[in-house]
gemmi code that builds the backbone of each chain (N, CA, C; Angstrom):
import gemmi

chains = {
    "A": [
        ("UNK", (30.638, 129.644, 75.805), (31.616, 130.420, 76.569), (31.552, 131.875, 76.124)),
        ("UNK", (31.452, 132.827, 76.765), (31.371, 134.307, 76.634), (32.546, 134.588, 76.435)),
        ("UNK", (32.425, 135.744, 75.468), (33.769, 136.256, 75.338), (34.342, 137.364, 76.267)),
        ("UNK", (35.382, 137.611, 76.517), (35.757, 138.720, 77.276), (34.654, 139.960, 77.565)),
        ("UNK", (35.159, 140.165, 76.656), (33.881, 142.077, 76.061), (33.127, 141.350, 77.274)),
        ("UNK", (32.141, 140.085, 77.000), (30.709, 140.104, 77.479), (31.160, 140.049, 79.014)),
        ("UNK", (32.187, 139.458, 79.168), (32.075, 139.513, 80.842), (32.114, 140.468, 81.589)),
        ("UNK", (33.417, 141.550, 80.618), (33.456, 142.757, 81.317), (32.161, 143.635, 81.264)),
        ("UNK", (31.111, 143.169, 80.196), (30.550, 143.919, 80.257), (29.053, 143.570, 81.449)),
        ("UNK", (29.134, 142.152, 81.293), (28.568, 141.401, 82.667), (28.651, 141.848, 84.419)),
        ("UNK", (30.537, 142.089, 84.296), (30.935, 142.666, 84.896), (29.842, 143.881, 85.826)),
        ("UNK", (30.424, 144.997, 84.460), (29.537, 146.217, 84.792), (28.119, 146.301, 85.155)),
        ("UNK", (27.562, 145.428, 84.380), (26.178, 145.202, 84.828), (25.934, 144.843, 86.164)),
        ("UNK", (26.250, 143.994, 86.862), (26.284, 143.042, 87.871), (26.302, 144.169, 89.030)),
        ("UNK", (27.558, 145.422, 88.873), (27.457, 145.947, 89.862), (26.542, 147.155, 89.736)),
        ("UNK", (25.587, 147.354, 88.998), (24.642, 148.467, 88.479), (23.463, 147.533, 88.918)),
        ("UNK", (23.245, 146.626, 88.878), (21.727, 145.708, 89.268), (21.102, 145.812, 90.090)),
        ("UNK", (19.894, 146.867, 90.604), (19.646, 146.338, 91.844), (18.289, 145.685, 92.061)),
        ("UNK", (18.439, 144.913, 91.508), (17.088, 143.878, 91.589), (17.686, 142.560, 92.080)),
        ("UNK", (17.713, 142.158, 93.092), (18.806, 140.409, 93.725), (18.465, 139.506, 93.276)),
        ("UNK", (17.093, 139.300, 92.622), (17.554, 138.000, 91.649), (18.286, 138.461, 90.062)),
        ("UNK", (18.277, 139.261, 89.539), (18.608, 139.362, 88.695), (20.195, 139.544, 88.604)),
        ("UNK", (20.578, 140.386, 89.944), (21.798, 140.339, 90.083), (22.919, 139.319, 90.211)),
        ("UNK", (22.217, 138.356, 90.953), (22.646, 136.972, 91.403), (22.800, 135.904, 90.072)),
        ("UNK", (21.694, 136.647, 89.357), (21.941, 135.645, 88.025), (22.861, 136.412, 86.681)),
        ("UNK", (23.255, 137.901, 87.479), (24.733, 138.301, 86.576), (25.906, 137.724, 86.929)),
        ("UNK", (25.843, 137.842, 88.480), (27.118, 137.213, 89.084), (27.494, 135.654, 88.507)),
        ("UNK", (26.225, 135.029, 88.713), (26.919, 133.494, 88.318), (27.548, 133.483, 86.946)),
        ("UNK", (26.990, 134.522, 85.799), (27.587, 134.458, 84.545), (28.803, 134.993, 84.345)),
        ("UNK", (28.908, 135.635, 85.574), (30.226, 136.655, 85.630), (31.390, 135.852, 86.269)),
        ("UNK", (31.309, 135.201, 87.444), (32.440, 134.937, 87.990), (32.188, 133.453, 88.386)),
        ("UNK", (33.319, 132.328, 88.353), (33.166, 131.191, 88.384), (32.845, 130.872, 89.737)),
        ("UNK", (32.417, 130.099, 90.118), (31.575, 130.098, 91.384), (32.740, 129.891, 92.090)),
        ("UNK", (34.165, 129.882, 92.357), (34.736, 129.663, 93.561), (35.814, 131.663, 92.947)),
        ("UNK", (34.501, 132.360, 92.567), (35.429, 133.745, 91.940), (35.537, 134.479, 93.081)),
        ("UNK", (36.182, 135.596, 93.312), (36.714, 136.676, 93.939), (36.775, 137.941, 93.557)),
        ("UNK", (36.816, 138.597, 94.626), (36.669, 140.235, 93.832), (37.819, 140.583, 95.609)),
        ("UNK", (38.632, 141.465, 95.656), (39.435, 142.177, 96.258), (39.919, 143.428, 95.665)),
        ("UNK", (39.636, 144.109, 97.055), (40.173, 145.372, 96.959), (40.963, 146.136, 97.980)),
        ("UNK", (41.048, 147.503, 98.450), (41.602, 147.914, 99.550), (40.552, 147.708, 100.581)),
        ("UNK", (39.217, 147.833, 100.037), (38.356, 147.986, 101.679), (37.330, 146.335, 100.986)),
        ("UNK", (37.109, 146.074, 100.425), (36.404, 144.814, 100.001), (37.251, 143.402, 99.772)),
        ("UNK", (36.389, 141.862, 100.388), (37.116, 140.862, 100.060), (36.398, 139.866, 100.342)),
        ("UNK", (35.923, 139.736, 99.221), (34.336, 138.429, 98.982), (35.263, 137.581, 97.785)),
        ("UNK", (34.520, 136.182, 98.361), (34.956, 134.665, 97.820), (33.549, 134.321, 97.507)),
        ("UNK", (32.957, 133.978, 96.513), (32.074, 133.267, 95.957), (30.660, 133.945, 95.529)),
        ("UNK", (29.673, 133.427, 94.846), (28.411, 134.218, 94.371), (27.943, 135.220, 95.423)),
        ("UNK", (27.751, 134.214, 96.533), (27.191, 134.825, 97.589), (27.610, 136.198, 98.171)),
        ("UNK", (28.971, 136.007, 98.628), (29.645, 137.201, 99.598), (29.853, 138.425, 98.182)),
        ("UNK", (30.192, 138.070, 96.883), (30.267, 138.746, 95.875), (28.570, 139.736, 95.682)),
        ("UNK", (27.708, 138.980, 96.004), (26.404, 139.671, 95.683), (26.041, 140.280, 96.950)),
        ("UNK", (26.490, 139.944, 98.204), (26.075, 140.824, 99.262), (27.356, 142.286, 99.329)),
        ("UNK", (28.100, 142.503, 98.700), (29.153, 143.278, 98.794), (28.681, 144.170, 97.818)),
        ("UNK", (28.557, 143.978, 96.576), (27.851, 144.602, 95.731), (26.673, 145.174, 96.288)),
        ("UNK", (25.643, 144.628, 96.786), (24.171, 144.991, 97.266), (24.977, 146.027, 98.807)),
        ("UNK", (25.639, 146.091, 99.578), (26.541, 147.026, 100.245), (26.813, 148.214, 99.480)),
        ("UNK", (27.485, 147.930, 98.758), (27.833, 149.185, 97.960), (26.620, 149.971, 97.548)),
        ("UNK", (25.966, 149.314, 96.409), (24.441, 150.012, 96.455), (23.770, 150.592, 96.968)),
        ("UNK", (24.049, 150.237, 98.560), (23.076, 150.506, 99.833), (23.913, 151.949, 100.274)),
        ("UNK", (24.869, 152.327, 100.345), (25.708, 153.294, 100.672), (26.318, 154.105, 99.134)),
        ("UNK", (25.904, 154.102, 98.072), (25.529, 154.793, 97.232), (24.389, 155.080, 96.280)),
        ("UNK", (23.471, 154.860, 96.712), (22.213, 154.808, 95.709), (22.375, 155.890, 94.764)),
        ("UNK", (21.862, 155.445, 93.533), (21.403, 155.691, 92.143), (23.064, 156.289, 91.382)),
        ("UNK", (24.183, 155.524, 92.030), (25.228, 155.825, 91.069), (25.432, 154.283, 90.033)),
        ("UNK", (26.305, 154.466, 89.125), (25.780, 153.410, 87.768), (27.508, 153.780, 87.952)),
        ("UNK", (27.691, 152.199, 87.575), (29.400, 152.265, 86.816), (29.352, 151.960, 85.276)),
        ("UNK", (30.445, 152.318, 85.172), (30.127, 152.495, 83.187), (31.961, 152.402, 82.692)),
        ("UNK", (31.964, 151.243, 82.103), (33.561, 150.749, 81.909), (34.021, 152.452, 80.740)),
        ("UNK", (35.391, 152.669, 81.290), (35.965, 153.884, 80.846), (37.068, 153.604, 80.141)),
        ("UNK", (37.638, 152.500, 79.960), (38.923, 152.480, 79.204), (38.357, 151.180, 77.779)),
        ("UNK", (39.477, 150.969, 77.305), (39.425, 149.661, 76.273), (39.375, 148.483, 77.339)),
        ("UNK", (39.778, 147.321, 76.860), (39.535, 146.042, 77.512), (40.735, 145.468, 77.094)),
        ("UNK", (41.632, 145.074, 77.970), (43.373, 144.099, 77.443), (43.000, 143.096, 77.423)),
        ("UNK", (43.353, 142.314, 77.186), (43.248, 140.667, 77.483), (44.495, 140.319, 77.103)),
        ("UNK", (45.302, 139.454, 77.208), (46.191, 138.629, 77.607), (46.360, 136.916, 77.620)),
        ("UNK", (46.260, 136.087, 77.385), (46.661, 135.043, 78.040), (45.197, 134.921, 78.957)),
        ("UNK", (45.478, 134.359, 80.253), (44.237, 134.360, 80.693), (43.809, 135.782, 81.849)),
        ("UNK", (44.386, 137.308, 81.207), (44.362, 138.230, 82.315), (44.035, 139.324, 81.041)),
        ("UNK", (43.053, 140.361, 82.393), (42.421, 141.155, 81.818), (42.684, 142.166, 82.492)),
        ("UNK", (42.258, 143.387, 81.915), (42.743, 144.898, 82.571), (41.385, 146.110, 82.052)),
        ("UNK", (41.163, 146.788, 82.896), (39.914, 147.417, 81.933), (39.581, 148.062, 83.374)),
        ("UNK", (39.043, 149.466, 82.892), (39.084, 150.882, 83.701), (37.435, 151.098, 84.064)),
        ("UNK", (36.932, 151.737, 84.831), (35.356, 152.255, 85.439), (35.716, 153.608, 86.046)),
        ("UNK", (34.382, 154.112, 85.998), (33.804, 155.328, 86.717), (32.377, 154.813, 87.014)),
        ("UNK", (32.429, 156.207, 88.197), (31.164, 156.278, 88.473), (30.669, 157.533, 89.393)),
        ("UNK", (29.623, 157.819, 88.791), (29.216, 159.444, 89.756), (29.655, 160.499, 88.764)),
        ("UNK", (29.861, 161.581, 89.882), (30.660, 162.504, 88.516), (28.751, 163.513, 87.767)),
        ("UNK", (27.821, 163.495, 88.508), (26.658, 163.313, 88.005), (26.036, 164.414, 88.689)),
        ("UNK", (25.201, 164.840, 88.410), (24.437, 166.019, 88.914), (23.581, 165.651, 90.257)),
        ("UNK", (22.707, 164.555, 89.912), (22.186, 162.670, 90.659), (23.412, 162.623, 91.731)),
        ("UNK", (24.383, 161.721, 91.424), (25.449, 161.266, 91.821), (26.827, 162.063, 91.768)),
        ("UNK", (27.188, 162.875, 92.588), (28.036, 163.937, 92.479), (29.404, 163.021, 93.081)),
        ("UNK", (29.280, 162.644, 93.591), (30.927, 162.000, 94.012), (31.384, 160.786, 92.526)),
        ("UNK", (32.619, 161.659, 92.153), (33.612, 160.400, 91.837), (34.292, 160.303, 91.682)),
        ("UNK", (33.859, 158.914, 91.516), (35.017, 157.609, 91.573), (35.921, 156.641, 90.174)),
        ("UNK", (36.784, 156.420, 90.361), (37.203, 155.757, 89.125), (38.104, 154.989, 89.392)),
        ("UNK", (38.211, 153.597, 88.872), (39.364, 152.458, 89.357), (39.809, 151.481, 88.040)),
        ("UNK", (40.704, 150.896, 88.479), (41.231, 150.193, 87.110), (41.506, 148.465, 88.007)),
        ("UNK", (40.558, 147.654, 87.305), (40.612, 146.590, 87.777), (41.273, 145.431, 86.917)),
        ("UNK", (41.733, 144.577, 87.634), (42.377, 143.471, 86.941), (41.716, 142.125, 87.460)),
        ("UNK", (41.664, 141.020, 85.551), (41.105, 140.048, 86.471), (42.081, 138.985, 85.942)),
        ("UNK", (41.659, 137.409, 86.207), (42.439, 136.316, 85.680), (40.746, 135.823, 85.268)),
        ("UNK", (40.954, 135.304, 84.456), (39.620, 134.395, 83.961), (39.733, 132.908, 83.991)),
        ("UNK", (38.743, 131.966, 84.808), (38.681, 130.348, 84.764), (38.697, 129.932, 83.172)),
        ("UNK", (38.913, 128.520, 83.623), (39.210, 128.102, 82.253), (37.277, 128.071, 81.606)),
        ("UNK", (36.945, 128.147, 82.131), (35.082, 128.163, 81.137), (35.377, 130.089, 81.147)),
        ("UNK", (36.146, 130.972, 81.414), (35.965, 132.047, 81.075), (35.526, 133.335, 81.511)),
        ("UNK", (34.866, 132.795, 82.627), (34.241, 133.415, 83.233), (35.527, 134.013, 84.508)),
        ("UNK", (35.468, 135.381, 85.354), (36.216, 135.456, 86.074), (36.574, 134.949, 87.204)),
        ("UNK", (38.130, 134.280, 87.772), (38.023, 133.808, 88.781), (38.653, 134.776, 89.966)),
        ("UNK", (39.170, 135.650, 89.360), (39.673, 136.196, 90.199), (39.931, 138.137, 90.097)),
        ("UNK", (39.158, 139.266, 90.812), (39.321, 140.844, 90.215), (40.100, 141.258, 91.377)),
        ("UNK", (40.876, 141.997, 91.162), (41.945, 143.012, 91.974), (41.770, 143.951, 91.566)),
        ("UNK", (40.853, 144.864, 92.300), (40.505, 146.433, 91.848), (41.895, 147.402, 92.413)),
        ("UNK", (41.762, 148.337, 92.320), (42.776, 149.523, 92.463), (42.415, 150.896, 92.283)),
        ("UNK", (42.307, 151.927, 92.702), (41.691, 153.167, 92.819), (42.268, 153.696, 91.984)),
        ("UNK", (41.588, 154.745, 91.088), (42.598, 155.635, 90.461), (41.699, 157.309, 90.463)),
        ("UNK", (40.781, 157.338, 91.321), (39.960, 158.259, 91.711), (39.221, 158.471, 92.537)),
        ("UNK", (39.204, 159.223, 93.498), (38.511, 159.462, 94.657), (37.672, 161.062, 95.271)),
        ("UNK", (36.551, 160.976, 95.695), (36.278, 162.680, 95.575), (37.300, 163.418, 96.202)),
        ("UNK", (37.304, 164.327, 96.018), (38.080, 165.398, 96.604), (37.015, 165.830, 97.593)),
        ("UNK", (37.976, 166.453, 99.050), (37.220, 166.795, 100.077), (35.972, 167.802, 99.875)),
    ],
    "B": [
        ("UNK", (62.811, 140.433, 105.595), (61.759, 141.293, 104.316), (61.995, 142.204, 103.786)),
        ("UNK", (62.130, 142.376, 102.631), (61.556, 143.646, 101.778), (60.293, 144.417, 101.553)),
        ("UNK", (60.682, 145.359, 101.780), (59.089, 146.687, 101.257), (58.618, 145.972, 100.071)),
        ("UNK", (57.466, 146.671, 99.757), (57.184, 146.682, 98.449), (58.073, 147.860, 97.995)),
        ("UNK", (57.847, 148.149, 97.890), (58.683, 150.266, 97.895), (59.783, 149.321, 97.148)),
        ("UNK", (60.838, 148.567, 98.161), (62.274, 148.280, 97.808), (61.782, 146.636, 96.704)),
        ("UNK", (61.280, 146.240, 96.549), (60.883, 144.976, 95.828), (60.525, 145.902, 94.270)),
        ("UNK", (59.677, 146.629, 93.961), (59.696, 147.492, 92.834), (60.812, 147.974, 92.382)),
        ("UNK", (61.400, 149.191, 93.369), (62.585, 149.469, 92.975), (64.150, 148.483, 92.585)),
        ("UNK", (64.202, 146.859, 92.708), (64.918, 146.194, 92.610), (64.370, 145.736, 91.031)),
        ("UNK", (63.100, 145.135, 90.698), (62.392, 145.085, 89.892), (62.536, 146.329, 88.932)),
        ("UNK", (62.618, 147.122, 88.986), (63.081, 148.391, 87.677), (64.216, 147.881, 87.199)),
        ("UNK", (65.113, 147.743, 88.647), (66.977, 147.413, 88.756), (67.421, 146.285, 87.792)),
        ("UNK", (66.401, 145.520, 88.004), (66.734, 144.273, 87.293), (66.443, 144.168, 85.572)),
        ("UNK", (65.763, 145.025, 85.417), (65.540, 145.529, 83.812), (66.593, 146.931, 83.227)),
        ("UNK", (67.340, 147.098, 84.028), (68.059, 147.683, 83.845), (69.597, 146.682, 83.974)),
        ("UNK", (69.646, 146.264, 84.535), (70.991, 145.176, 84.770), (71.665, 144.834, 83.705)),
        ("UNK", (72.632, 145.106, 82.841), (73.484, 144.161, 81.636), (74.485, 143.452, 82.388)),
        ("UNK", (74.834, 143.610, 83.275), (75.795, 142.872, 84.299), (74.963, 141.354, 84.680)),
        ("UNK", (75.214, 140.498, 83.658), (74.608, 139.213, 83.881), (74.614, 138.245, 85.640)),
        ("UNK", (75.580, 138.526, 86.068), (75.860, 137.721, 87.783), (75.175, 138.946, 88.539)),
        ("UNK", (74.908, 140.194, 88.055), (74.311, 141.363, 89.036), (72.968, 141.232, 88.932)),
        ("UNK", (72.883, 141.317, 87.605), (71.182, 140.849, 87.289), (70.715, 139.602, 87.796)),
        ("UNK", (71.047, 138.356, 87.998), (70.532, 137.196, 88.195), (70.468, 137.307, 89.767)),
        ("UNK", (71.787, 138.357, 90.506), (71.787, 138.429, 91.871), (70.323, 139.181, 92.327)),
        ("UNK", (69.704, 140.063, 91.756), (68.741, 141.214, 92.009), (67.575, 140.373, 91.623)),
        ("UNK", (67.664, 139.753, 90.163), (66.321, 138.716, 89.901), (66.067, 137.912, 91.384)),
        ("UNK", (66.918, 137.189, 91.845), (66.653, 136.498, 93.091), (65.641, 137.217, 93.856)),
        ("UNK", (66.380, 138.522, 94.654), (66.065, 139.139, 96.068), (64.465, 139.644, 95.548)),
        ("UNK", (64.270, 139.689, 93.875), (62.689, 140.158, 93.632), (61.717, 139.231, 93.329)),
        ("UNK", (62.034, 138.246, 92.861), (61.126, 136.871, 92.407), (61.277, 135.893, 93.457)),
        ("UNK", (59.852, 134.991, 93.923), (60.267, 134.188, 94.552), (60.315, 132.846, 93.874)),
        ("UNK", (61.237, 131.731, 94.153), (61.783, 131.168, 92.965), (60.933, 130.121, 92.390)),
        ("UNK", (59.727, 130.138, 92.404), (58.937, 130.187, 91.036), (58.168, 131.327, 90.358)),
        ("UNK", (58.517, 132.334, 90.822), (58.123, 133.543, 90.528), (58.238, 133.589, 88.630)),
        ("UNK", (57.209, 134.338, 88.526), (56.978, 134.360, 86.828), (56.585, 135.643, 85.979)),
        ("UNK", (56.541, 136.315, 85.009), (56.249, 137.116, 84.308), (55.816, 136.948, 83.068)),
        ("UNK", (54.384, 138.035, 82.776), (53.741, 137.437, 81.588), (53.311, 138.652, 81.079)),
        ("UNK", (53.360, 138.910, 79.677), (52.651, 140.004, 79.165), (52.463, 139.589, 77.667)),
        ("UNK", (51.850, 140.178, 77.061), (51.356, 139.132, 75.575), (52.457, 138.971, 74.489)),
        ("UNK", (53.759, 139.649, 74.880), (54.563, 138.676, 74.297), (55.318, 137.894, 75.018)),
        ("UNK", (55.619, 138.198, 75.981), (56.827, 136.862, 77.028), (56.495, 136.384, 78.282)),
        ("UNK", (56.684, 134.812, 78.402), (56.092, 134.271, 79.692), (57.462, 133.566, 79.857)),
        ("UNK", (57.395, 134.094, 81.573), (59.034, 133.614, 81.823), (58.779, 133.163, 83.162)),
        ("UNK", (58.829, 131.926, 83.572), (58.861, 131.040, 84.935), (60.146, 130.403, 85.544)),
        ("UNK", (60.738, 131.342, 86.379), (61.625, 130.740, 87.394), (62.604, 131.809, 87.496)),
        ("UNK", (63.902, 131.503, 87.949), (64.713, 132.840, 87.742), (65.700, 132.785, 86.588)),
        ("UNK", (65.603, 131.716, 86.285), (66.627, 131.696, 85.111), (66.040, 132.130, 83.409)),
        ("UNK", (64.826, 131.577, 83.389), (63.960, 132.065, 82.525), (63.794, 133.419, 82.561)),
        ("UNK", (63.651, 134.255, 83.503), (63.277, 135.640, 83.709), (64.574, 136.335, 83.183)),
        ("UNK", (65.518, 135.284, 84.074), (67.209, 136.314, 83.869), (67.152, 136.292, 81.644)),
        ("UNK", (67.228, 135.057, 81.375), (67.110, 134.869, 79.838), (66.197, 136.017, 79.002)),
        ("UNK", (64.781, 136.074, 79.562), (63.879, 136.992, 78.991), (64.614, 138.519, 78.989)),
        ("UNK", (65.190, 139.053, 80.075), (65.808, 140.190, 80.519), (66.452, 140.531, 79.349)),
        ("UNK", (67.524, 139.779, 79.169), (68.932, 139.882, 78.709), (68.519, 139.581, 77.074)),
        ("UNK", (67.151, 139.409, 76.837), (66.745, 139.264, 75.001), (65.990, 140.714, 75.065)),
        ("UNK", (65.367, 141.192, 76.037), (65.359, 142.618, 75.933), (66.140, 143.747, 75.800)),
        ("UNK", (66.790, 143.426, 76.779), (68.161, 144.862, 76.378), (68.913, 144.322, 75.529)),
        ("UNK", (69.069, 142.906, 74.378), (69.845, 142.791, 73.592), (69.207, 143.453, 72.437)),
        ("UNK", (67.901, 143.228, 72.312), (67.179, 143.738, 71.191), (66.967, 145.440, 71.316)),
        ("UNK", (67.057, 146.237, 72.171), (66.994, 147.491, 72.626), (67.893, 147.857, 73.595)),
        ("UNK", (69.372, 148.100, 73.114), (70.555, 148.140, 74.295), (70.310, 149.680, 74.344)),
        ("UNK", (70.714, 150.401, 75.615), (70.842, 151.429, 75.986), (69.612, 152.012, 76.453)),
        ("UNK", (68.393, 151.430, 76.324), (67.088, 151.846, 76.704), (67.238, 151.353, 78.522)),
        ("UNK", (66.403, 152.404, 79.399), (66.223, 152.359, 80.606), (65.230, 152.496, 81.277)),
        ("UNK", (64.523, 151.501, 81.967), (63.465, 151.243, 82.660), (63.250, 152.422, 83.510)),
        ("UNK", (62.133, 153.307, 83.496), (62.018, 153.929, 84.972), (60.372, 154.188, 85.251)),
        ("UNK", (60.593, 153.793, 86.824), (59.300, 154.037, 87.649), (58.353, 155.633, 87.119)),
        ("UNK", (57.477, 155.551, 86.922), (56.429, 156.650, 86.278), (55.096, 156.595, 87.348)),
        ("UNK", (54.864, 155.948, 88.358), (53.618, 156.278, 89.347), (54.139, 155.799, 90.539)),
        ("UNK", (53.292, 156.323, 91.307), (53.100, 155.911, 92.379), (52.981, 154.114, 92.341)),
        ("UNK", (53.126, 154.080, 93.877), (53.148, 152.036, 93.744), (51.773, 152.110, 95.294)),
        ("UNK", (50.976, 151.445, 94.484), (49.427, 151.244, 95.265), (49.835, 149.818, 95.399)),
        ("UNK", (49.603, 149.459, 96.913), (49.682, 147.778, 97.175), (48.393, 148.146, 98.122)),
        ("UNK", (47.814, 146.799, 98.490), (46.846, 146.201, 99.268), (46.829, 144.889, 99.305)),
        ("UNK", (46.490, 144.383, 100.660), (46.914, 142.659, 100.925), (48.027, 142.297, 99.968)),
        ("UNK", (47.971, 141.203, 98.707), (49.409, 140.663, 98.168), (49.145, 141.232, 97.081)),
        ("UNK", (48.671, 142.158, 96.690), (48.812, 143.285, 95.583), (49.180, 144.045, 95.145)),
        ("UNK", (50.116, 144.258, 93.982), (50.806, 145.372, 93.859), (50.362, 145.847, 92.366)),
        ("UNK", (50.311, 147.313, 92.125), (50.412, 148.005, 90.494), (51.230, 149.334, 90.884)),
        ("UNK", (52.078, 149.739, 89.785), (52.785, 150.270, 89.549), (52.916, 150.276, 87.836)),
        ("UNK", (53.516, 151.686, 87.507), (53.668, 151.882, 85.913), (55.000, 152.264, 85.827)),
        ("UNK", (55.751, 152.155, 84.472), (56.888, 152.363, 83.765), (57.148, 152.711, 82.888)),
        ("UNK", (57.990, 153.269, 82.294), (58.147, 153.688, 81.089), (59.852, 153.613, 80.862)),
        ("UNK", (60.125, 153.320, 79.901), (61.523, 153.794, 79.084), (61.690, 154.257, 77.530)),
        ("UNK", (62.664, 154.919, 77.446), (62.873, 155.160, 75.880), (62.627, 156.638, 75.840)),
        ("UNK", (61.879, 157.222, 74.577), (61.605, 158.805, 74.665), (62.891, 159.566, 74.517)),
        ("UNK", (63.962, 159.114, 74.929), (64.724, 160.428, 74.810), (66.085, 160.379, 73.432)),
        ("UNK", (66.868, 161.265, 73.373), (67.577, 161.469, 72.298), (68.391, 159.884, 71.792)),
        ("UNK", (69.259, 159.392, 72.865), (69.883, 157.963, 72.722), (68.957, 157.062, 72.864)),
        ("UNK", (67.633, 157.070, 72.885), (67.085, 155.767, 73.069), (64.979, 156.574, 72.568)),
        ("UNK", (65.136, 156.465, 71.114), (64.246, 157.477, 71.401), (62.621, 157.094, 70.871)),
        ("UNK", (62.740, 155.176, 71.141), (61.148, 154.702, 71.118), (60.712, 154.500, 72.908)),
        ("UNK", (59.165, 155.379, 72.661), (58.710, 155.348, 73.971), (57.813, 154.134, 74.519)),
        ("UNK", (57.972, 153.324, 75.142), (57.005, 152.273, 75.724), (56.672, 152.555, 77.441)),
        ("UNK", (55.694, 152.479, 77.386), (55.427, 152.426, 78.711), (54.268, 151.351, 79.025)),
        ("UNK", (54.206, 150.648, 80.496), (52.930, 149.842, 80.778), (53.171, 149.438, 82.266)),
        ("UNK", (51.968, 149.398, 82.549), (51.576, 149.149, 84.219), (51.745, 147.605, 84.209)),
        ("UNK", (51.844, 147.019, 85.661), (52.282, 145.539, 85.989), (51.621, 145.736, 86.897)),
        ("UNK", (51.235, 144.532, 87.031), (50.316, 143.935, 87.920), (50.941, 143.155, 88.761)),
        ("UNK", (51.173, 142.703, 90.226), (52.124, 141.938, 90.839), (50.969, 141.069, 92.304)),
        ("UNK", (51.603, 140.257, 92.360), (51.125, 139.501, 93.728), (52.447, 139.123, 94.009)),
        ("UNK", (52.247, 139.022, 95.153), (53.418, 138.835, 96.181), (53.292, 137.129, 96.932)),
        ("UNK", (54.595, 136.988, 97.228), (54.687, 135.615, 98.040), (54.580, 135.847, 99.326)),
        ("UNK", (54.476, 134.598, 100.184), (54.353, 135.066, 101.594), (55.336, 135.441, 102.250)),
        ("UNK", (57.021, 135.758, 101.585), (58.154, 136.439, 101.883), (58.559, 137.597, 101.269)),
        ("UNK", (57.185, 138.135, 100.678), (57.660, 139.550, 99.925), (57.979, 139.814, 98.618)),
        ("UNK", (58.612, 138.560, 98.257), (58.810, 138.594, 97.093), (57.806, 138.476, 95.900)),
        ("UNK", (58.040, 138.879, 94.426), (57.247, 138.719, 93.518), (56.804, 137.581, 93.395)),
        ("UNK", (55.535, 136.613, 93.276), (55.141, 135.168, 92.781), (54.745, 135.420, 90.918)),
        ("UNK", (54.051, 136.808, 91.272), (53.385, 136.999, 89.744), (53.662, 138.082, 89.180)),
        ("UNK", (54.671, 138.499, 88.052), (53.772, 139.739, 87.571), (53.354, 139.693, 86.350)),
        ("UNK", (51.956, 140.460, 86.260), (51.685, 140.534, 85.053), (51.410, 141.972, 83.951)),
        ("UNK", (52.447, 142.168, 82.827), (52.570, 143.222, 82.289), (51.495, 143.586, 81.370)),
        ("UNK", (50.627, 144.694, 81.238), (49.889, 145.331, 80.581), (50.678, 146.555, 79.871)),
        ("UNK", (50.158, 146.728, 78.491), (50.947, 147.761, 77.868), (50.173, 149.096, 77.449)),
        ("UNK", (50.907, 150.118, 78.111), (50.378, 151.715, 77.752), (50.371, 152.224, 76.871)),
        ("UNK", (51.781, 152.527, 76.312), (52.096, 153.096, 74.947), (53.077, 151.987, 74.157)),
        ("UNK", (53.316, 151.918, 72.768), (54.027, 152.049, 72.183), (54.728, 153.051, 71.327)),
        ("UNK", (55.655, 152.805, 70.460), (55.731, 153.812, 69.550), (55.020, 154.078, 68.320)),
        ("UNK", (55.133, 154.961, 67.951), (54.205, 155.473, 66.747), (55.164, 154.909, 65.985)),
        ("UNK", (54.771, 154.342, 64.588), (54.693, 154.244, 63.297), (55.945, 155.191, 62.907)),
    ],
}
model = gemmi.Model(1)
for chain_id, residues in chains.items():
    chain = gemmi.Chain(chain_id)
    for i, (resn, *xyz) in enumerate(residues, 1):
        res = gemmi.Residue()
        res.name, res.seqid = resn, gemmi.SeqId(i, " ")
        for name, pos in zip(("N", "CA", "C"), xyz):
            atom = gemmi.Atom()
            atom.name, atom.element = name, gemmi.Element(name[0])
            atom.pos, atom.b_iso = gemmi.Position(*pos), 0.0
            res.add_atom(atom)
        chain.add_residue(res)
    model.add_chain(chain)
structure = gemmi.Structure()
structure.add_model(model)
structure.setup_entities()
């Protein structure tokens, strides 16, 4: 069973990957196969819709990298922990959000509720 | 129904409440009644549990007052919002921390879960 750290840091990886098998084989370590990710404009249920949403994002930002920005909470079975991304000479727009997850009982996440806490300016 | 807007703002209300029949009245209209709260020290399920948890807070810190500190970001049954009390001359340890909330399918709170910002210094 992975510990937190590794998931979040699984996490991050997963959405920086762009190679699809490799990605697909972050996701399964990352989120329990019936996991979720929601947001204001995103809302994928399982490996699949989770790795085509991600590979979306990618596709409509190329060569930006997320990179966890805060500490990591944990709780009980809930987690809290901050990202950026961009902000870059490369990647000039950014972005920054503070996501929350619940973790399955093997640990892995079952469930992320992202939340914005940065957006470019016009 | 209630807003979220007015479901938060009742939710401050209710951490503010020493009026035990006022507080348990306001716990209602914000929790739905298995509604629960968890943060790494207190897990409180139902309304009577919550009303109990309340009322060991402001016993242990009387005169301290809950208040809203951000904006309130919801999407689908999602809510975050931050708080803070304390800081000032009569009440003068500062805590603050963001909550995490999902909502029932009547508006009301099902979940929240507390993450912590600050404490006090030493």
């Amino acid at each position: 069973m992975s510990t937190v750290n590794e998931i979040v840091a699984n996490y991050i990886a997963a959405w920086n990957e762009t190679d699809g098998s490799r990605r697909r084989d972050i996701i399964a370590r990352t989120w329990s196969d019936d996991g979720s990710y929601l947001d204001s404009h995103r809302d994928s249920t399982g490996h699949a819709a989770i790795d085509a949403m991600i590979a979306a994002v990618q596709e409509r930002f190329p060569g930006y990298r997320f990179r966890l920005c805060s500490g990591i909470e944990a709780h009980h079975d809930r987690v809290r922990f901050s990202w950026s991304a961009g902000g870059t000479d490369t990647a000039p727009l950014f972005f920054a959000g503070t996501d929350f997850a619940m973790l399955a009982s093997d640990g892995r996440f079952r469930m992320v509720t992202g939340f914005t806490d940065a957006v470019p300016s016009a």
